[in-house]
C-alpha positions in Angstrom: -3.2 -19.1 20.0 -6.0 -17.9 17.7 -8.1 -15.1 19.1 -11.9 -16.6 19.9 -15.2 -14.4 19.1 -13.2 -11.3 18.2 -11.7 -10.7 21.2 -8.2 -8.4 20.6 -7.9 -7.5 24.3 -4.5 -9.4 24.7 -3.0 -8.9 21.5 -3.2 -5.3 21.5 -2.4 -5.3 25.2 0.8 -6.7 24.4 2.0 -4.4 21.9 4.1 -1.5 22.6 3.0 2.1 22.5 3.9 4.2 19.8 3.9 7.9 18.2 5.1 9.7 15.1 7.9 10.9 16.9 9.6 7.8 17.8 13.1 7.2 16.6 13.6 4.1 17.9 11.4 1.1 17.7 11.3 -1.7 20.8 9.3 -3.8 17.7 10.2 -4.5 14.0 7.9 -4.8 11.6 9.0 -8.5 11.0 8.9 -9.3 14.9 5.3 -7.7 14.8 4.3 -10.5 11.9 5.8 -13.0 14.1 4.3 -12.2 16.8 0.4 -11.5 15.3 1.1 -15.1 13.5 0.6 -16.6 17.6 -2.9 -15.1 17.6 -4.8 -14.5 14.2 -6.5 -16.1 12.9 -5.8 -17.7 8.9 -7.8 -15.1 7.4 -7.1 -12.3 9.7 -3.0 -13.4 8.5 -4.3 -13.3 4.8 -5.6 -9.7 5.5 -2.4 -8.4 7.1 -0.5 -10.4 4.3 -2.2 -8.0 1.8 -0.6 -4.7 2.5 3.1 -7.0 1.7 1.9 -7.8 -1.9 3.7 -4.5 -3.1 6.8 -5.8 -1.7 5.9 -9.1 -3.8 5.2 -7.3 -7.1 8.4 -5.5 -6.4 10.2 -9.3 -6.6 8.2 -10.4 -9.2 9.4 -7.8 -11.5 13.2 -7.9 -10.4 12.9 -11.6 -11.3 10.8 -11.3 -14.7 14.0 -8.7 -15.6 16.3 -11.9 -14.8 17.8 -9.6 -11.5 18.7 -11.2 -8.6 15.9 -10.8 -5.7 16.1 -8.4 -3.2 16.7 -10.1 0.1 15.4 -7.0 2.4 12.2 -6.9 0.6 9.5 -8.1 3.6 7.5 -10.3 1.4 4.3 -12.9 1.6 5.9 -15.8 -0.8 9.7 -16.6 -0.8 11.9 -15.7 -3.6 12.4 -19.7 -4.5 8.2 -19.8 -4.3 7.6 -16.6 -6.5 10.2 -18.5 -9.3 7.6 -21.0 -9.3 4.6 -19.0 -9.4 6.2 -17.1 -12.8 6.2 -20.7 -14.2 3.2 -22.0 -12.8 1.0 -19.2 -10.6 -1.1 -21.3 -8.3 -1.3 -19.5 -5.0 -0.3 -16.2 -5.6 -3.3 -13.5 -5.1 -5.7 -13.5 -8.4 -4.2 -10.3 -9.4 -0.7 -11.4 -9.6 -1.8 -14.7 -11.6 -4.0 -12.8 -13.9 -0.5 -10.6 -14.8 1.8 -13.2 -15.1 -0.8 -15.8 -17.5 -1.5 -12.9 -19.2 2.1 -11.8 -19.6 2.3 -15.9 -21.3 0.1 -15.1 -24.0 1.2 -14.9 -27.6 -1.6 -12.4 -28.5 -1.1 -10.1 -25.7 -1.3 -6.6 -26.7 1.5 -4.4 -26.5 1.4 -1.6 -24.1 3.2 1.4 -23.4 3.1 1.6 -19.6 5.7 0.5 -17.4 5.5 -3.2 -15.9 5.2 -2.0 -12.7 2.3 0.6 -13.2 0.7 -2.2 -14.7 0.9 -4.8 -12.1 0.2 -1.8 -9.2 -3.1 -1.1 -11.0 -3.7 -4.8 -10.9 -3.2 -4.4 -7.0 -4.9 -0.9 -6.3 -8.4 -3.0 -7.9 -8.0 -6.4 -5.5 -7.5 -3.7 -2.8 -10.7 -1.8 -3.4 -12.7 -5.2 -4.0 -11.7 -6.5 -0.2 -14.6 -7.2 1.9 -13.1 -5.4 5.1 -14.1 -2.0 5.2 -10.5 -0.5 6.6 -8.6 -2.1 3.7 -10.7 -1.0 1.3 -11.0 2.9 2.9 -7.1 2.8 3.5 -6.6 1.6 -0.2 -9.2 4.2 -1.7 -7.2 6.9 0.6 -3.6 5.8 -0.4 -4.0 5.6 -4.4 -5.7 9.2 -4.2 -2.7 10.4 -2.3 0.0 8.5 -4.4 -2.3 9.5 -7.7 -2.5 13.3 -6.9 1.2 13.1 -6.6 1.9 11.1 -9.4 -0.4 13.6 -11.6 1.1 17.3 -9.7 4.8 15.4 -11.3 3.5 15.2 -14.6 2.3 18.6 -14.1 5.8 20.0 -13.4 7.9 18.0 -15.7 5.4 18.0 -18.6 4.4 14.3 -18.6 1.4 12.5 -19.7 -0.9 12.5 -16.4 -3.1 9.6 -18.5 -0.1 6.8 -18.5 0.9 7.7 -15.1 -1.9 7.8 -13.0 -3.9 4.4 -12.0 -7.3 3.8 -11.7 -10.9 5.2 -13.7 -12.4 6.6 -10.2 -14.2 10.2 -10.3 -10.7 10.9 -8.3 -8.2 9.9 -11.0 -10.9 11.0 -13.8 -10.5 14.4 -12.7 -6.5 14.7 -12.3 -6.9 13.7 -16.3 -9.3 15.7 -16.9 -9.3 19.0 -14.7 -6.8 22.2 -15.5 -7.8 23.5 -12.2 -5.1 23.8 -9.0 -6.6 21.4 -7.1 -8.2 19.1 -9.7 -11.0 20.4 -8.3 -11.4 18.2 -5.6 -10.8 19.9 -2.5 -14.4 20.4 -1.7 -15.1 16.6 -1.5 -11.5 15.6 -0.5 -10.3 18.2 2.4 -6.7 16.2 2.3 -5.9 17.7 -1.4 -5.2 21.0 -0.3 -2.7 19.6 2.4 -0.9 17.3 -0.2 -0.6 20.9 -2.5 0.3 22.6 -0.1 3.5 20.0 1.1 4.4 19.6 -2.2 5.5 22.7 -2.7 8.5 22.5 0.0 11.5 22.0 -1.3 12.9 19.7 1.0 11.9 16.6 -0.3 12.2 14.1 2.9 10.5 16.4 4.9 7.3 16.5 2.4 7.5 12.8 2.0 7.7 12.5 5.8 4.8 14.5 6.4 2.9 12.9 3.7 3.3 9.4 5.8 1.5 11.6 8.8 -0.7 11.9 6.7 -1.6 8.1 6.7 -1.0 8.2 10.0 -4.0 10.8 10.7 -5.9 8.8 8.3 -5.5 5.6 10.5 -6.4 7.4 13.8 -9.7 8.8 12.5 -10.9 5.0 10.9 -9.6 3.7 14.0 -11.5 6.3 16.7 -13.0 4.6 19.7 -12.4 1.6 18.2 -9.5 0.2 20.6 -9.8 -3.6 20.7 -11.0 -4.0 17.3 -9.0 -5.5 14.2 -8.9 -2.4 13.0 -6.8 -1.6 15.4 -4.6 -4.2 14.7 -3.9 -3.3 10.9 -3.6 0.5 12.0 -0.7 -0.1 14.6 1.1 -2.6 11.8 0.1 0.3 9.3 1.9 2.8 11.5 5.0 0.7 12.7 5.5 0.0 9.0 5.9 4.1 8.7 8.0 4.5 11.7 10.6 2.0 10.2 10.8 3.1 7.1 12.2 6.0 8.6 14.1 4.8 11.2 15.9 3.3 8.5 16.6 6.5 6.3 
């Protein structure tokens, strides 16, 4: 049953509530793709699909290293159809098949980042070029967050901040460029000095769980007032994706 003209009512209806706090989840994230399969429509599926692609990168590379792939990996394309694509990429997302064709030239130049920076900045890009305005916000939001982390780690174990960090915004420009605490970038972006301040707790799940609240602030101010929307829809998946991760650890 695709949803007509937009409206969400009975999708969203259906779904369970949720909170930070939950421990156990009445919905998997894999019952929840099931379940949104029954009433989006193709390209509302293609949207959701693209917050998976990480998962699909993550195979890609496990198979391009001749591993064997990981089965509790939640991707878009099988394993068997991913074997293909590295042969022959046909229906894989444009960044993907740009890194694999490129990886199949004989003149490609050698680089000395890791395979999977490589293909993530490939993936950050597709992200920010999306036409919907919460996938591109949520993917701006996330690679500052996983950047400014990535950078205060090179910071403390004296790595290169240039190879690690992803992108060429005024964000990332500054975390290779600025000596200063906080990049100086807490005027414009209030969430820096709440990332500085969590990374310095020692306990390490309990920064990287408040980190994921975080996202899950994030998601409640794009979604605000906006309760039978899409939106709303790739928040709650956004959210229950957290919530498992952690019910798992």
């Amino acid at each position: 049953m695709n949803i007509a003209g937009g409206n969400y009512y009975c999708l969203i209806a259906g779904l369970p509530e949720i909170s930070p706090d939950d421990k156990k989840l009445s919905l998997s994230v894999q019952d929840l793709r099931t379940y949104l399969n029954d009433y989006l429509t193709k390209k509302e599926t293609d949207i959701i699909n693209l917050f998976f692609y990480p998962n699909d990168n993550a195979q890609i590379l496990r198979l391009l290293q001749k591993q064997e792939p990981d089965s509790d990996l939640q991707t878009v394309f099988t394993a068997s159809q991913l074997e293909d694509e590295i042969q022959d990429p046909m229906f894989v997302p444009i960044y993907i098949k740009e890194y694999l064709l490129d990886l199949q030239k004989e003149d490609r130049e050698s680089t000395n980042r890791l395979p999977e920076v490589e293909l993530s900045e490939r993936y950050w890009n597709f992200m920010l070029s999306q036409k919907e305005k919460l996938v591109r916000k949520y993917a701006e939001f996330s690679l500052n967050v996983k950047n400014l982390i990535t950078a205060l780690n090179c910071r403390k174990y004296h790595l290169d901040i240039e190879k690690e960090v992803i992108g060429d915004s005024f964000f990332t420009k500054q975390l290779k460029t600025s000596r200063a605490k906080d990049f100086e970038l807490s005027d414009d972006y209030p969430y820096v000095d709440k990332v500085l301040a969590l990374f310095e707790k020692d306990n390490t799940a309990e920064r990287e769980y408040r980190i994921d609240m975080l996202y899950w602030e994030f998601l409640d101010e794009m979604t605000e007032h906006k309760y039978f929307t899409f939106d709303n829809v790739i928040a709650f998946m956004l959210k229950l994706m957290i919530l498992e991760r952690w019910s798992k650890m």
